[in-house]
C-alpha positions, 0 to 999 in steps of 0.5 A, spaced: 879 627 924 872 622 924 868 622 930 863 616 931 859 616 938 854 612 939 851 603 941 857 598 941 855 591 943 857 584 943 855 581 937 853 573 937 852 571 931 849 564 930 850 561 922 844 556 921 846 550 917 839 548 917 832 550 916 830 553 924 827 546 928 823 549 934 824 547 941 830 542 939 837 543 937 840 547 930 846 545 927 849 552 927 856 556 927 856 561 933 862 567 933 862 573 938 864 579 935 864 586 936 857 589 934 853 596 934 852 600 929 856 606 931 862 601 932 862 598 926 863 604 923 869 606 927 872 599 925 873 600 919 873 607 918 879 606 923 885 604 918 883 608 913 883 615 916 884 617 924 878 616 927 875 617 934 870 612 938 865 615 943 861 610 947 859 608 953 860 600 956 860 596 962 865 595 967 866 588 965 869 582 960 865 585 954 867 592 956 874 590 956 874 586 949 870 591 946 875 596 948 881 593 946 878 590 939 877 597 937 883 600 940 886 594 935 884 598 928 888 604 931 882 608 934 882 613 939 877 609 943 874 613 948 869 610 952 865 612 959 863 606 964 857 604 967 851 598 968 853 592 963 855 592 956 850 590 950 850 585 947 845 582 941 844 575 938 844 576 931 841 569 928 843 569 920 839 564 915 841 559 910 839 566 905 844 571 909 836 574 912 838 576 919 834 575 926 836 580 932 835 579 938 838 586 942 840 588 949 842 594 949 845 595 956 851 600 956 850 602 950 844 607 952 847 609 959 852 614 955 851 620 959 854 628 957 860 627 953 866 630 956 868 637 952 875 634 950 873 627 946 869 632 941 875 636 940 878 636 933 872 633 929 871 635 922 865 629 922 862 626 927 857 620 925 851 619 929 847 613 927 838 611 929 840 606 934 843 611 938 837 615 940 833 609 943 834 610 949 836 616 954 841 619 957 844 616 950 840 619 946 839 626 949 847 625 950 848 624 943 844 629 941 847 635 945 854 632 941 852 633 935 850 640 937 856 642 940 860 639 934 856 643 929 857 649 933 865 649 932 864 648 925 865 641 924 860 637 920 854 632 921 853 625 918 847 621 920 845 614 918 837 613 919 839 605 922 832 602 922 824 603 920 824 600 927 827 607 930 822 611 926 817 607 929 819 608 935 819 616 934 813 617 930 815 617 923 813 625 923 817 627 930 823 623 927 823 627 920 823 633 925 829 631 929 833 630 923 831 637 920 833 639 927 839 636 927 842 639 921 846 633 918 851 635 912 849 627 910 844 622 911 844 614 909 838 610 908 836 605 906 830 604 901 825 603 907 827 608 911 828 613 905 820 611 903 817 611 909 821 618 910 819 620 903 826 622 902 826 618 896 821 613 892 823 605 890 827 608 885 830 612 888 827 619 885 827 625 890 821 624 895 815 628 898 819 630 904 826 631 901 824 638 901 825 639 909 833 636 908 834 640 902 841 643 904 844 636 905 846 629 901 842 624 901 845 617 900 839 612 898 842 605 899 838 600 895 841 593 897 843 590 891 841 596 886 844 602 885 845 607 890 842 614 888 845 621 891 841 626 892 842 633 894 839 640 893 832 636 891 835 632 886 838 626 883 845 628 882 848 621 881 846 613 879 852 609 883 851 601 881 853 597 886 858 591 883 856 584 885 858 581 891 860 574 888 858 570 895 853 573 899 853 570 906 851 575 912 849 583 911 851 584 918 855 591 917 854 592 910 851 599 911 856 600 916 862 599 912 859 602 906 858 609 911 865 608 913 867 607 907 864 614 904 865 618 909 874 616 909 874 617 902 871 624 903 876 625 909 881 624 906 881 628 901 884 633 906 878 633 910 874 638 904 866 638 903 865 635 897 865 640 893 863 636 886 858 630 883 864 625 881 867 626 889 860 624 891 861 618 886 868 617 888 867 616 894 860 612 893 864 607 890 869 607 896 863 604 900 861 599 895 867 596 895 867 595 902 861 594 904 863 588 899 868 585 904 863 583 908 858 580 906 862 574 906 864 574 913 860 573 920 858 579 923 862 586 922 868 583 919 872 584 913 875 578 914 
């Protein structure tokens, strides 16, 4: 089973229709949808292989929906209660460039996390957004440590160079490293300002520190480069998106689909290149889905 713990929030996404006028109205289509990273993953990693969600919401309307949209994809939901759920405002430009207004909320209240809930879990998804706050981020953490101990396997998307600021660059480099992950997903920001990888995508001066694990340098448009044991193993192109309208959750669907591509080879390692490449293609092609859809939606 896939696990996946960490932010769910109440995403509102505003379409503008025209250029932003300041202190008056905007023409704009405005949707509510279920957000955060985490729960973007489980969304769509949901019906393509059994997956466990793991987060913390209010005990209020947004919990209640949040609750039932992601139990609707088939996932076994499991959600602590307590303070009032998150929720973004996620204002989308006529380029499909996104503007985020966060309020975090319940999402980092999560606190430890009942043994139970970790059982039977061959990948437990942990995303960056998830060690803004505590006690969700030391919840988290603890998690992944215990996940780890049973034999099970860690993959960790570093989210936003907002979150490396927020650490430190070099005291979240050290988490992750502490954190053992089998797989890292970065985008070419946070893979540079990591030194996992340079704008091409050529190994870093720091990718040395997570030698023993996959990096998946994400580059938007561009091909996605795989590195592991200190190299470049693979070039993935990445097809183009005939209609590109909102990025919300494209790197949530591109983890999702990566990783179910992976799980569903028996829950096994991948054990060779083509398999990363595979499964790499996977992601692609369902990131794709949503570029066309507000907020993290296949449609």
């Amino acid at each position: 089973m896939l696990g996946v713990i960490g932010d769910v929030v109440q995403d509102v996404v505003v379409w503008l229709e025209e250029e932003l006028r300041h202190a008056t109205d905007t023409k704009s289509q405005i949707t509510m949808r279920r957000g955060g990273s985490a729960a973007n993953v489980a969304a769509f990693a949901g019906p393509r292989h059994p997956t466990r969600f793991i987060g913390c919401v209010g005990d209020d309307l947004g919990g209640y929906v949040v609750a039932q949209e992601l139990a609707g994809h088939g996932i076994d939901v499991r959600l602590q209660e307590r303070g009032d759920t998150g929720m973004i405002v996620v204002m989308i430009d006529q380029e499909g460039e996104r503007t985020m207004f966060p309020s975090r909320g319940a999402s980092g209240m999560l606190e430890e996390v009942d043994g139970a809930w970790l059982e039977d879990l061959d990948v437990l998804h942990v995303t960056g957004y998830s060690l803004a706050d505590e006690p969700t981020a030391s919840s988290v953490i603890e998690a992944t440590r215990r996940v780890k101990a049973a034999g099970g396997r860690l993959s960790f998307d570093v989210s936003s160079t907002g979150m490396i600021d927020l650490y430190g660059r070099d005291e979240f480099l050290a988490l992750m490293v502490e954190l053992n992950p089998d797989v890292v997903s970065a985008n070419r920001d946070e893979s540079l300002v990591l030194g996992l990888a340079d704008a091409d995508g050529n190994p870093g001066p720091d990718l040395e520190q997570l030698k023993s694990c996959v990096v998946l340098a994400r580059a938007g448009a561009s091909a996605t480069h795989v590195l592991r044991d200190g190299q470049v193993v693979a070039e993935v192109p990445v097809p183009p998106a005939e209609h590109i309208r909102d990025l919300t959750g494209a790197g949530d669907a591109f983890n999702a689909g990566f990783l179910t591509a992976l799980l569903n080879r028996d829950g096994e390692q991948a054990s060779t290149d083509a398999e990363l490449v595979r499964a790499c293609e996977a992601g692609h092609a369902l990131a794709r889905r949503v570029l066309a859809q507000p907020g993290a939606s296949e449609g």
